[in-house]
C-alpha positions as CSV (number, residue, x, y, z in Angstrom):
1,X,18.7,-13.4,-11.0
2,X,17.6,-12.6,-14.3
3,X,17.5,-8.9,-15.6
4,X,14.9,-8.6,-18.7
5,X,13.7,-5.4,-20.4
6,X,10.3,-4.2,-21.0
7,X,8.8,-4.0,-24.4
8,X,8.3,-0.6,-25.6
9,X,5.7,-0.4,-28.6
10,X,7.4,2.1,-31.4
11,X,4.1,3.7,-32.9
12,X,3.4,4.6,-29.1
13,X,6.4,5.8,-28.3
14,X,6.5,7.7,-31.2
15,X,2.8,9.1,-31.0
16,X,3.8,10.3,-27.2
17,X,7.1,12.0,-28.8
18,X,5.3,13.7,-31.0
19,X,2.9,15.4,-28.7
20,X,5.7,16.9,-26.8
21,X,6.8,14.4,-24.1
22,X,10.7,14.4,-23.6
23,X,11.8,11.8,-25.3
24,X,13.2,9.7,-21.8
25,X,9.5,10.1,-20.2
26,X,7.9,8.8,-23.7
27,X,9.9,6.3,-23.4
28,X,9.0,4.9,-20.1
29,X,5.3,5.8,-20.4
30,X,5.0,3.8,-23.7
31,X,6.8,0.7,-21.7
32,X,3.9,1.0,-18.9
33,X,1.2,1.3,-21.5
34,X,0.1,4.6,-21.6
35,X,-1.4,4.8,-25.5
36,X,-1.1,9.0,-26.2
37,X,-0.4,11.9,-24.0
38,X,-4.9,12.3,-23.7
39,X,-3.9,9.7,-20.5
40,X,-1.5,11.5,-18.8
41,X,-3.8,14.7,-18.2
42,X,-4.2,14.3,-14.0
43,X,-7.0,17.1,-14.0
44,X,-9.7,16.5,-11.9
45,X,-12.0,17.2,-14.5
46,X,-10.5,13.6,-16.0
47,X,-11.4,11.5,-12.9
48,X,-13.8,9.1,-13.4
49,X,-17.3,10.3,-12.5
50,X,-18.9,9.2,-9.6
51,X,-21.8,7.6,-11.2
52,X,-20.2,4.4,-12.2
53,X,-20.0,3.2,-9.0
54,X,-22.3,0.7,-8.6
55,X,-24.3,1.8,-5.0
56,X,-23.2,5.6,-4.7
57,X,-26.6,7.0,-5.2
58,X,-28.2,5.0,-3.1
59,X,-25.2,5.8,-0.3
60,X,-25.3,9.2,-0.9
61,X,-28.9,9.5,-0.3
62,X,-28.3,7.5,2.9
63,X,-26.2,10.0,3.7
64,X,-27.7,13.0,3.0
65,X,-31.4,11.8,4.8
66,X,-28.8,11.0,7.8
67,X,-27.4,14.9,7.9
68,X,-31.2,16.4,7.5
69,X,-32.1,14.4,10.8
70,X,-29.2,15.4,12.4
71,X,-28.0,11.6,13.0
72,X,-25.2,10.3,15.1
73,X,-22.6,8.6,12.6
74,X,-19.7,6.5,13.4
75,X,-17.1,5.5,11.0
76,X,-15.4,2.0,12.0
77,X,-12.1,2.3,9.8
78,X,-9.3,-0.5,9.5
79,X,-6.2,-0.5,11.4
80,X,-3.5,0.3,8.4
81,X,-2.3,3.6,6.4
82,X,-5.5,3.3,4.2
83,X,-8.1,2.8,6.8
84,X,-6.7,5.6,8.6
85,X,-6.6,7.9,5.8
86,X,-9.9,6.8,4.9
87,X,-11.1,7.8,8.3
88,X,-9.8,11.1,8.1
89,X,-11.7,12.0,4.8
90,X,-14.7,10.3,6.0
91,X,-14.9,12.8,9.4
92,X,-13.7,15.5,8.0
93,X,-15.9,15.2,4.5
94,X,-19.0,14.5,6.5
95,X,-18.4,17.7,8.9
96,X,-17.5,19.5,6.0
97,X,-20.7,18.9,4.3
98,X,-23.0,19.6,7.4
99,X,-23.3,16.2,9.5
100,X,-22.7,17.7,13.4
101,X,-22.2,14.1,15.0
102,X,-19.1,12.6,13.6
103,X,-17.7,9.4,15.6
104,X,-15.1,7.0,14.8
105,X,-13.8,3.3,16.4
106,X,-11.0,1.7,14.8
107,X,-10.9,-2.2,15.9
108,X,-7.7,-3.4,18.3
109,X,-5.5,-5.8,15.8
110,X,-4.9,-8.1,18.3
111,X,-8.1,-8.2,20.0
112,X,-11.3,-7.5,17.2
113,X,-9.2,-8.9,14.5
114,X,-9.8,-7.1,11.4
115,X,-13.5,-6.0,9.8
116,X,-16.8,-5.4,11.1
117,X,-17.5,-8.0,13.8
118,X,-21.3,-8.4,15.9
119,X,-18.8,-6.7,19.2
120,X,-18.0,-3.6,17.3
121,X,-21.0,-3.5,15.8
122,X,-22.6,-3.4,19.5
123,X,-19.7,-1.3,21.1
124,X,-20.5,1.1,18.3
125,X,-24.1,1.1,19.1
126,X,-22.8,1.6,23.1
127,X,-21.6,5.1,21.7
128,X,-25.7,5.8,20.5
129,X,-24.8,6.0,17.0
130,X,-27.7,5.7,14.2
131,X,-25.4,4.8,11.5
132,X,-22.9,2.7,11.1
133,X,-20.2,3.9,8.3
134,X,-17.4,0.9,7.6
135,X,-14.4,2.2,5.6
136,X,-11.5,0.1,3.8
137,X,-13.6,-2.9,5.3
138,X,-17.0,-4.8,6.0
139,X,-17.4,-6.5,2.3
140,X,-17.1,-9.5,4.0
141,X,-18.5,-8.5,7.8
142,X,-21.7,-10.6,6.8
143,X,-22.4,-11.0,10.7
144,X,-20.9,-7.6,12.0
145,X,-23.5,-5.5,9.4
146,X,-26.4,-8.1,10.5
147,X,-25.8,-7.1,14.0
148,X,-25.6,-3.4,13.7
149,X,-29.2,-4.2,12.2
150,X,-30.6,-6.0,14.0
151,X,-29.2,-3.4,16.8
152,X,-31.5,-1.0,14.7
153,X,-28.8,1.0,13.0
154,X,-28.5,2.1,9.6
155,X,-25.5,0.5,7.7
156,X,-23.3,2.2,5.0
157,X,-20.4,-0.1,4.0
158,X,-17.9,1.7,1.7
159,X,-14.6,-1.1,1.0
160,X,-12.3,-1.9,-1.9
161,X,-11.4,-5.5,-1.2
162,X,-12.4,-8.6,-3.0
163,X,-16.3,-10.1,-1.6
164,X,-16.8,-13.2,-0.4
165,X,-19.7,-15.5,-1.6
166,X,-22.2,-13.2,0.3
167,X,-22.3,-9.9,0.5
168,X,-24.0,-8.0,4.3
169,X,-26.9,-6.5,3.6
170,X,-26.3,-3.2,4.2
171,X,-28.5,-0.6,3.6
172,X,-26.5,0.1,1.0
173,X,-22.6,-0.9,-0.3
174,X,-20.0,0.7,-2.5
175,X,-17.2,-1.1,-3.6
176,X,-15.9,-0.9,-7.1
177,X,-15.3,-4.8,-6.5
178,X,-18.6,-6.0,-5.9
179,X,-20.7,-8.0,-8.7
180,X,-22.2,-6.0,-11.3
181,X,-20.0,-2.7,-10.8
182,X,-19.2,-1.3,-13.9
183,X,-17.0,1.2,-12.3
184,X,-13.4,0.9,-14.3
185,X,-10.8,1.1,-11.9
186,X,-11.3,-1.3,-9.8
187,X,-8.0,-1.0,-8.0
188,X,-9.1,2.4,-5.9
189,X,-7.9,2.3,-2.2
190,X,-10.6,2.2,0.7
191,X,-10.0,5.7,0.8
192,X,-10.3,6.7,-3.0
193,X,-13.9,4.9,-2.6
194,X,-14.6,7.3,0.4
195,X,-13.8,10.2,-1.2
196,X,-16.3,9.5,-3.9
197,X,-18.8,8.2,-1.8
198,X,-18.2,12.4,-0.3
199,X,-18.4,13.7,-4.2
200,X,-21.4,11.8,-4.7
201,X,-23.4,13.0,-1.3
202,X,-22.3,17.1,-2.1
203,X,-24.1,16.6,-5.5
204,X,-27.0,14.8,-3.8
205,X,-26.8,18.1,-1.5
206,X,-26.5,19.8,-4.4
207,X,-30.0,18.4,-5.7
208,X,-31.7,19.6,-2.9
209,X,-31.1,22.8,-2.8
210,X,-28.9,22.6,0.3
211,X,-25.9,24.7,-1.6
212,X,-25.0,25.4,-5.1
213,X,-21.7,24.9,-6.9
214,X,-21.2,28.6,-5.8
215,X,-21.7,27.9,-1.9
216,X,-20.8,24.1,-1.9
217,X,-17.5,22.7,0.3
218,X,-14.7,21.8,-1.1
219,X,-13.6,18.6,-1.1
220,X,-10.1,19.3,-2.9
221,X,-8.1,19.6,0.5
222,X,-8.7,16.2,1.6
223,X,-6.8,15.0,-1.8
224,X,-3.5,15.0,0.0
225,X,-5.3,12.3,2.6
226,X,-6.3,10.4,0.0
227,X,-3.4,10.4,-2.3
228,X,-1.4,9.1,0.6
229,X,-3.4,6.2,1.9
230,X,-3.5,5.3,-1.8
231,X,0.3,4.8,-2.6
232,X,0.7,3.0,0.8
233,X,-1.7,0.4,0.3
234,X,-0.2,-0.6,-2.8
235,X,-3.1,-0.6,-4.9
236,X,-2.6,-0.6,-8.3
237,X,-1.9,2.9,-10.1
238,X,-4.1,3.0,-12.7
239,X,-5.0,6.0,-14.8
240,X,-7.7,7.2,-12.4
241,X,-5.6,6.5,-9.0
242,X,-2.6,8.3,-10.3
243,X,-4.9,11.1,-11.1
244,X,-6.0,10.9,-7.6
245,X,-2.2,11.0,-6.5
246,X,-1.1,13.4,-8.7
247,X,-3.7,16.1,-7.4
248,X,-2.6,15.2,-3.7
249,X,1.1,15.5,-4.4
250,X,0.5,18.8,-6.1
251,X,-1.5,20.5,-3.2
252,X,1.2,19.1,-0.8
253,X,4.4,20.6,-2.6
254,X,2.4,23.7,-2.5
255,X,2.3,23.7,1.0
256,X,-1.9,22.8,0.9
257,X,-2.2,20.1,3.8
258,X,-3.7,19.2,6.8
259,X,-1.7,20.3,9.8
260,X,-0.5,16.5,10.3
261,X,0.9,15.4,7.4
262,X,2.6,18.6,7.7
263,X,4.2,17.6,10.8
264,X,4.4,13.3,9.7
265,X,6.8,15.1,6.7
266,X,8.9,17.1,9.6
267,X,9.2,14.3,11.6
268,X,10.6,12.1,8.7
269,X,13.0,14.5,7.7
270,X,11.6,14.5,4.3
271,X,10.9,18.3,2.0
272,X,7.0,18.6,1.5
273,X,8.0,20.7,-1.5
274,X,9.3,18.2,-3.4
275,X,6.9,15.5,-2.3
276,X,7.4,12.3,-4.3
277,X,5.2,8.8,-3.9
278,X,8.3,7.4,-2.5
279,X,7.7,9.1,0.4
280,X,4.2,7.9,0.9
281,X,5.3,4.6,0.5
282,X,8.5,4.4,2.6
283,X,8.2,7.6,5.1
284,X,4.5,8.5,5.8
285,X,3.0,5.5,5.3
286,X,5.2,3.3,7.5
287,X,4.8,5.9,10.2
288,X,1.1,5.9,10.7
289,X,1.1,1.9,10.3
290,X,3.2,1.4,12.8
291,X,0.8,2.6,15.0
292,X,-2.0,0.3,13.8
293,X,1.3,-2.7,14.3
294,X,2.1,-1.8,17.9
295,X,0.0,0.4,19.6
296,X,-3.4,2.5,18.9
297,X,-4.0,3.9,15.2
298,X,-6.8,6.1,16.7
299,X,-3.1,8.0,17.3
300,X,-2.3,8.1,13.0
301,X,-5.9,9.1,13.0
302,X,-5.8,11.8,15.4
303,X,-2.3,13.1,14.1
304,X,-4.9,13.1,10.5
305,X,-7.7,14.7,12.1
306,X,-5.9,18.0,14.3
307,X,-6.3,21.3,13.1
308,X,-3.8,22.0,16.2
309,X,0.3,22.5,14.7
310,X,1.4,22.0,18.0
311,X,-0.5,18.9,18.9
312,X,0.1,17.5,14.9
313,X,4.0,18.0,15.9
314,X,3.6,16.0,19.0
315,X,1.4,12.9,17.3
316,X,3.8,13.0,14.6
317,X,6.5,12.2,17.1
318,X,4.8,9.9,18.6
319,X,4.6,8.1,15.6
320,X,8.1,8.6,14.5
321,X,8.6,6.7,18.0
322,X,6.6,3.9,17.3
323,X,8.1,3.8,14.0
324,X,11.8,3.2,15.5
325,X,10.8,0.7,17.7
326,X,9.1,-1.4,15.0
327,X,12.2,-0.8,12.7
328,X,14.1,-2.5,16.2
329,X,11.3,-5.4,16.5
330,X,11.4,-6.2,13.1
331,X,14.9,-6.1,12.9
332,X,15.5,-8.7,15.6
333,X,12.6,-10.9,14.1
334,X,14.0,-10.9,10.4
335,X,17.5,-12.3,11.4
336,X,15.8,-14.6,13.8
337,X,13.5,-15.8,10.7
338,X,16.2,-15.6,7.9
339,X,18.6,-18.1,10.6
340,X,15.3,-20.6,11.0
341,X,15.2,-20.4,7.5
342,X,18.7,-20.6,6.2
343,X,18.7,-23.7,8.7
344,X,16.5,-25.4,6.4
345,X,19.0,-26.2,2.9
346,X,22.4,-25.9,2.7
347,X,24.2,-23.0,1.2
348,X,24.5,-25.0,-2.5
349,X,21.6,-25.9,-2.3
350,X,17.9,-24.2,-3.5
351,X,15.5,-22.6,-0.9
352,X,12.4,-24.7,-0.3
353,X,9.7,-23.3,-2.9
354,X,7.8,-22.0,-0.3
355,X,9.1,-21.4,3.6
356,X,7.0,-21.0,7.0
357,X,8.4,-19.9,10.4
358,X,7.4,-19.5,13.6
359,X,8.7,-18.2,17.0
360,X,6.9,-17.5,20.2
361,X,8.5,-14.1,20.6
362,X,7.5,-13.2,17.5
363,X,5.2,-9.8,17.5
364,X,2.0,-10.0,15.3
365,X,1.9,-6.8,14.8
366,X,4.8,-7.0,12.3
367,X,4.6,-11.0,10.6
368,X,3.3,-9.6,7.5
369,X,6.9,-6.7,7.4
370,X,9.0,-9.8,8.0
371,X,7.9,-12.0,5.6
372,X,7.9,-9.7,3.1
373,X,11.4,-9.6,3.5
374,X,11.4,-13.4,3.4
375,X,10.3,-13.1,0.2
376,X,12.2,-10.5,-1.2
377,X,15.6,-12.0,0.1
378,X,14.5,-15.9,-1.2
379,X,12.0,-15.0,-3.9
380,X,9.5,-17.8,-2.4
381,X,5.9,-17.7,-1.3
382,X,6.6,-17.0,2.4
383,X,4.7,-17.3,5.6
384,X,5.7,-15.7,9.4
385,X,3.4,-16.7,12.2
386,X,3.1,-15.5,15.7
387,X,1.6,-16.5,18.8
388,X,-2.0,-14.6,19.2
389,X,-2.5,-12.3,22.0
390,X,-6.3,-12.4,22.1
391,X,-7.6,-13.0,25.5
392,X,-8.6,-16.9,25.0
393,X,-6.8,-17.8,22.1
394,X,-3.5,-18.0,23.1
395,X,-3.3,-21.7,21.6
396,X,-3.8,-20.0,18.0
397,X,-0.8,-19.0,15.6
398,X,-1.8,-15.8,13.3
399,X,-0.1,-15.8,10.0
400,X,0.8,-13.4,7.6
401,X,1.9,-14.3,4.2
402,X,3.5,-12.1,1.0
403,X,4.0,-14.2,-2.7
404,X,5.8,-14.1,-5.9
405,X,4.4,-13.4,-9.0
406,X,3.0,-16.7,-10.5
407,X,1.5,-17.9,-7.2
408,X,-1.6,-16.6,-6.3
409,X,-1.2,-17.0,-1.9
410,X,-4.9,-16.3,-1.4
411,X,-6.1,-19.4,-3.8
412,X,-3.4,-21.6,-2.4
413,X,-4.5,-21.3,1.2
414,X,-7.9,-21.9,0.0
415,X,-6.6,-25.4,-1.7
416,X,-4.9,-26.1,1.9
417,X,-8.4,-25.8,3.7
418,X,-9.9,-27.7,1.1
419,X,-7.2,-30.7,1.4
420,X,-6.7,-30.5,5.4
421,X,-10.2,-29.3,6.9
422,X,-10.0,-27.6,10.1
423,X,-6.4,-26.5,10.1
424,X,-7.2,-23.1,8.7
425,X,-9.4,-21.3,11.5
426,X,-9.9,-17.9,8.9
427,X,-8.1,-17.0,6.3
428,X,-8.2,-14.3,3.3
429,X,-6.3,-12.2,1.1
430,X,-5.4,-11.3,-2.3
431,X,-2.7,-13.0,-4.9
432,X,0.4,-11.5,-3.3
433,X,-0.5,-11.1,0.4
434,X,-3.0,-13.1,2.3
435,X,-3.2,-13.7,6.4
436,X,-4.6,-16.9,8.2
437,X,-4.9,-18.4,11.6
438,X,-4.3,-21.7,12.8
439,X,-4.2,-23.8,16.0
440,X,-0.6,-24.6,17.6
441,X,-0.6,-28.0,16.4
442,X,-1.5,-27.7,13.4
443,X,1.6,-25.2,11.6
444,X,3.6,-28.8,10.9
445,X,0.5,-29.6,9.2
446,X,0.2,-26.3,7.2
447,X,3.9,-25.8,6.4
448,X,3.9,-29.0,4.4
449,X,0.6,-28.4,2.9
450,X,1.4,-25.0,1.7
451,X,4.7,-26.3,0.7
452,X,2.9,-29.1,-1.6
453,X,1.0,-26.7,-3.3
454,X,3.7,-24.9,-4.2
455,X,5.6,-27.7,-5.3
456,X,3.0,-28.2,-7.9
457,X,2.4,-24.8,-8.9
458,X,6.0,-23.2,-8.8
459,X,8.3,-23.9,-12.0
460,X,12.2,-23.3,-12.2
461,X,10.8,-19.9,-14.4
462,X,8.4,-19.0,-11.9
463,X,11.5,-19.7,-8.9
464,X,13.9,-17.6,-10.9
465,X,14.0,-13.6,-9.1
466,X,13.4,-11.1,-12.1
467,X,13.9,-7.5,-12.5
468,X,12.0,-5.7,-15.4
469,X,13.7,-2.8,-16.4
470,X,13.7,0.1,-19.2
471,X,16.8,-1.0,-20.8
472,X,20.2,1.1,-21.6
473,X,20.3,5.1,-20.2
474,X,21.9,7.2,-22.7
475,X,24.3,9.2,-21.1
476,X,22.5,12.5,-21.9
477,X,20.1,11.4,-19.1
478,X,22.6,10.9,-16.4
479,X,21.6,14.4,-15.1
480,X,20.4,15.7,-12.1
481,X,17.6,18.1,-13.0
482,X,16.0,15.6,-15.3
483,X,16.2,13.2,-12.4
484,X,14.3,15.2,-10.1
485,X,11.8,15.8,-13.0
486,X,11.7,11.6,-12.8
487,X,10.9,12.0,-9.1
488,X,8.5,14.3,-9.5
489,X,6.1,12.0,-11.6
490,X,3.8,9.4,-9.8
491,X,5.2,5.6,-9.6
492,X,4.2,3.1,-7.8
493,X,2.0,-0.6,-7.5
494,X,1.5,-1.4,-11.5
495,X,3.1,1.7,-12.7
496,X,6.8,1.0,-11.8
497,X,9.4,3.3,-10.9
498,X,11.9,3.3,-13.7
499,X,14.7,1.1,-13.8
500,X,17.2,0.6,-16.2
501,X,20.2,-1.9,-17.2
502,X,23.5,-1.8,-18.7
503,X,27.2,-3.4,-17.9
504,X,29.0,-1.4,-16.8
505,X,32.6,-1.5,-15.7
506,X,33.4,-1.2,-11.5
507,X,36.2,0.9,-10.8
508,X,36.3,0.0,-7.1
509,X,33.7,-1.1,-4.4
510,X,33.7,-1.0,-1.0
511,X,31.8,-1.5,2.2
512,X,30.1,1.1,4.1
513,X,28.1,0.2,7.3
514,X,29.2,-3.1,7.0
515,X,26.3,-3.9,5.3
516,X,26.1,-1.5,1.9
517,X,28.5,-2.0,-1.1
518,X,29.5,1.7,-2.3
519,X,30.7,1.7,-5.8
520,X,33.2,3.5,-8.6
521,X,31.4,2.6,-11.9
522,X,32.1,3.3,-15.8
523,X,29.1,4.2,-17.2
524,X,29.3,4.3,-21.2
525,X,32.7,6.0,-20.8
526,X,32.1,8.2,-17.6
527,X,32.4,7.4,-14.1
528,X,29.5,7.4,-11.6
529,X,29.0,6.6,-8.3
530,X,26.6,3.7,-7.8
531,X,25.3,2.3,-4.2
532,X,23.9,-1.0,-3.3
533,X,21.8,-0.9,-0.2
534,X,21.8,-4.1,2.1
535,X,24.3,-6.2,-0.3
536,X,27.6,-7.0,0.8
537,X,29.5,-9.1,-1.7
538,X,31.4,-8.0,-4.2
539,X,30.9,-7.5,-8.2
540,X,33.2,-8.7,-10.9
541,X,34.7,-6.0,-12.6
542,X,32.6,-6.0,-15.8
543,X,28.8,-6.8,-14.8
544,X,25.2,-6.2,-15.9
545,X,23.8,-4.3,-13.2
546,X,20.0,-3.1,-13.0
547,X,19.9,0.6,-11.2
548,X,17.5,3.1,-10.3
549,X,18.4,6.8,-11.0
550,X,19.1,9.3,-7.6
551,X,21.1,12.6,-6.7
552,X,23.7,13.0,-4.2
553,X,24.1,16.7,-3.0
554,X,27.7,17.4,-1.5
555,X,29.0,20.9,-1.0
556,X,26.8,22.3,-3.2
557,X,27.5,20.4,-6.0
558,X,24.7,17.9,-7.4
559,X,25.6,14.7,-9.2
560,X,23.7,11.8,-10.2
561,X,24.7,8.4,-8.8
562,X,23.1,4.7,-9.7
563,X,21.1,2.8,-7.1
564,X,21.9,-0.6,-7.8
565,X,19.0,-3.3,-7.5
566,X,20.2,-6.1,-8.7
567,X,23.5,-7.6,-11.1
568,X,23.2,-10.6,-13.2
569,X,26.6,-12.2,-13.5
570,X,25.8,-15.6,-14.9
571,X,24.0,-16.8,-18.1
């Protein structure tokens, strides 16, 4: 464990103290590389425009032509947070803006796999749609689009992820990732590209003289949708994504939402009115995946789409249900995984520099939640495969993978297929996660493929677990209301949460839970109360200690205590 501090430039910090910015906020804006207080205006008026998008015209004319003949559209949206919430904006933009034959599939994990295959391209076509619309997928459904076709539908694909070495040809594509888009932020979720994709097709409604910027819809509302599925796909929060956020959390603390995130809040036991990104990320967001993990997201899609309160409380208990029994799966899974692993070196010794596991009662539906967790607990490239349930293919493993920074998972499993052809039936991802599947016989094959490659990519720098944090707190920030002001700013994927670091001086410790390490500390001459979630042995009694900032409420009284996320206590 090594705690480091980030570099804050002093003409920056001092240009964004100067315009106003308290001095803590300046601080930790300068550290994340905002250059003056211009960036940090999240009007709508400062979102990128449309027009940069490489393909929007084109879609939106698609579009528009589509709602004049009174087409049938369907919307085939991934299985995860982002699909869903993409989905949502998709139907409810397209209604909004005069289509009257709005459809929706969203492809079975375990069955379709994930993107636009030629089955859902003709179950789609079953339904008598004219139009195919893929959201937060098809860049790379080369086949699926070629079959919708060839089936004689139109084909609009509107993604975010990385292309392959051929794009479908669609009739037409938007994805601020695809060759020649100048677009700047290339990090927008599937369902930031669909709500542009929407602000594009009003003003192409707008040129025809179907409404004017009197009459037009709104598209504002749908900001909440889209500010969620943003911050729980873990896209990077660039200026123009927190923009996106920031609009969305504003409309939800004022109490501007659709009826289900209204009820996915309630069920979570979390305050709408003081909405934060953390609870995208951790509450929301894990709600509606789980039902893309274990059952049927049409159900996070539905919760989305219901104007009904009563029928938005009873899909977001659903959820909340589905939720808890994926907490209980994945719990049983990670000890199971973190025993197979822990088997592997002794308890002096280093962990592997990459690790692979497998168990036939393994759910697929959560590999990719457990080895996350792999990683996080060993700080190594880590793998977690589970037997497919596809009728057919029971003799296949699917794999999900997360990474470390430094090793970039999606490149390495290409070197694998390159060195050991035909092990890897698919594969794909990005640097930090990436999925594959692979015959039975082949994971003793893989596991010490992969672990070659990271033999020869991984260093003992690389291998060592670092937190980046903001440094010392004075103590005339240890206070509440300016921690809730912290809260209330948007964090997240590239824009870190702030973290700081100090030694401080533990008073006492204890275990709570039997698994949490509650804490007396002296901070700079004061005592706090400091937590450490999931950690169980004990700190010296001077130690440098990286913490995130909270409040504990307790008979009224509000004090601020330290959430501890990591202590370095060697050189």
């Amino acid at each position: 464990m090594k705690i480091t501090n980030r570099e804050i430039p002093p003409a920056t910090l001092a240009a964004l103290r100067q315009a106003g910015i308290h001095p803590l906020l300046a601080q930790l804006y300068a550290a994340r590389g905002v250059l003056s207080a211009d960036e940090l205006n999240d009007g709508l008026g400062r979102l990128l425009p449309p027009a940069g998008l490489l393909g929007i015209d084109a879609a939106a004319r698609l579009l528009a032509d589509a709602i004049a003949r009174d087409l049938r559209l369907c919307i085939v949206a991934d299985y995860d947070c982002d699909g869903a919430t993409a989905c949502a904006v998709a139907v409810r933009g397209l209604r909004l803006l005069g289509a009257r034959h709005v459809d929706y599939l969203v492809p079975d994990r375990v069955v379709d796999g994930y993107g636009l295959t030629a089955s859902i391209a003709r179950r789609v076509k079953e339904r008598g749609a004219d139009m195919l619309i893929t959201v937060d997928n098809g860049i790379s459904s080369v086949e699926g689009v070629a079959e919708a076709r060839a089936l004689g539908m139109q084909v609009l694909v509107t993604d975010h992820h990385l292309p392959g070495p051929a794009l479908p040809e669609a009739d037409a594509l938007v994805n601020p990732n695809q060759p020649d888009c100048s677009f700047e932020s290339k990090s927008m979720a599937g369902v930031g590209v669909v709500f542009y994709v929407l602000l594009a097709l009003r003003a192409e409604l707008r040129a025809r003289g179907v409404f004017d910027r009197e009459s037009q819809p709104r598209l504002e509302p749908l900001l909440p949708l889209v500010a969620l599925g943003t911050v729980a796909d873990v896209v990077k929060l660039d200026a123009n994504n927190r923009r996106l956020v920031a609009q969305g959390l504003k409309r939800i603390r004022a109490g501007q939402m659709q009826p289900g995130l209204a009820a996915l809040f309630d069920a979570a036991g979390r305050k709408s009115r003081v909405a934060t990104t953390f609870d995208f990320g951790f509450a929301l967001g894990p709600r509606i995946n789980a039902a893309g993990r274990l059952a049927d997201m049409t159900l996070g899609i539905e919760c989305l789409l219901t104007e009904d309160r009563t029928r938005a409380a009873e899909l977001a208990r659903t959820l909340d249900a589905i939720n808890r029994e994926r907490r209980v799966i994945e719990g049983g899974m990670r000890e199971q995984a973190l025993l197979m692993v822990e088997s592997l070196f002794d308890e002096s010794e280093e962990p592997p520099p990459a690790v692979c596991v497998f168990d036939p009662d393994f759910h697929e539906g959560v590999v990719g939640i457990v080895a996350s967790r792999l990683k996080d607990k060993l700080h190594r490239p880590s793998f977690v495969f589970a037997a497919s349930a596809a009728p057919g293919h029971e003799h296949e493993l699917k794999g999900s993978g997360r990474s470390i920074p430094g090793f970039h998972l999606r490149d390495a499993l290409d070197l694998v297929a390159k060195r050991h052809p035909g092990v890897l039936l698919r594969f794909g991802g990005h640097a930090m996660a990436a999925g594959c599947t692979i015959a039975e016989e082949h994971l003793e094959v893989f596991e010490q493929a992969l672990a070659q490659v990271a033999q020869e990519w991984l260093d003992a720098a690389t291998l060592t677990r670092r937190i980046e944090t903001d440094g010392p707190l004075a103590r005339e920030y240890c206070d509440a209301d300016l921690v809730d002001q912290l809260h209330q700013e948007v964090w997240g994927q590239g824009f870190a949460a702030p973290t700081f670091s100090e030694e401080v001086d533990v008073l006492s410790q204890r275990l709570v839970g039997e698994k949490h390490l509650s804490l007396k500390l002296r901070h700079r001459g004061q005592p706090v109360d400091g937590i450490w979630f999931g950690h169980t042995d004990p700190l010296p009694e001077r130690v440098l200690i990286a913490f995130r900032l909270d409040v504990n409420e307790w008979r009224g009284e509000r004090k601020v205590q330290f959430l501890l996320e990591g202590a370095q206590t060697g050189a």
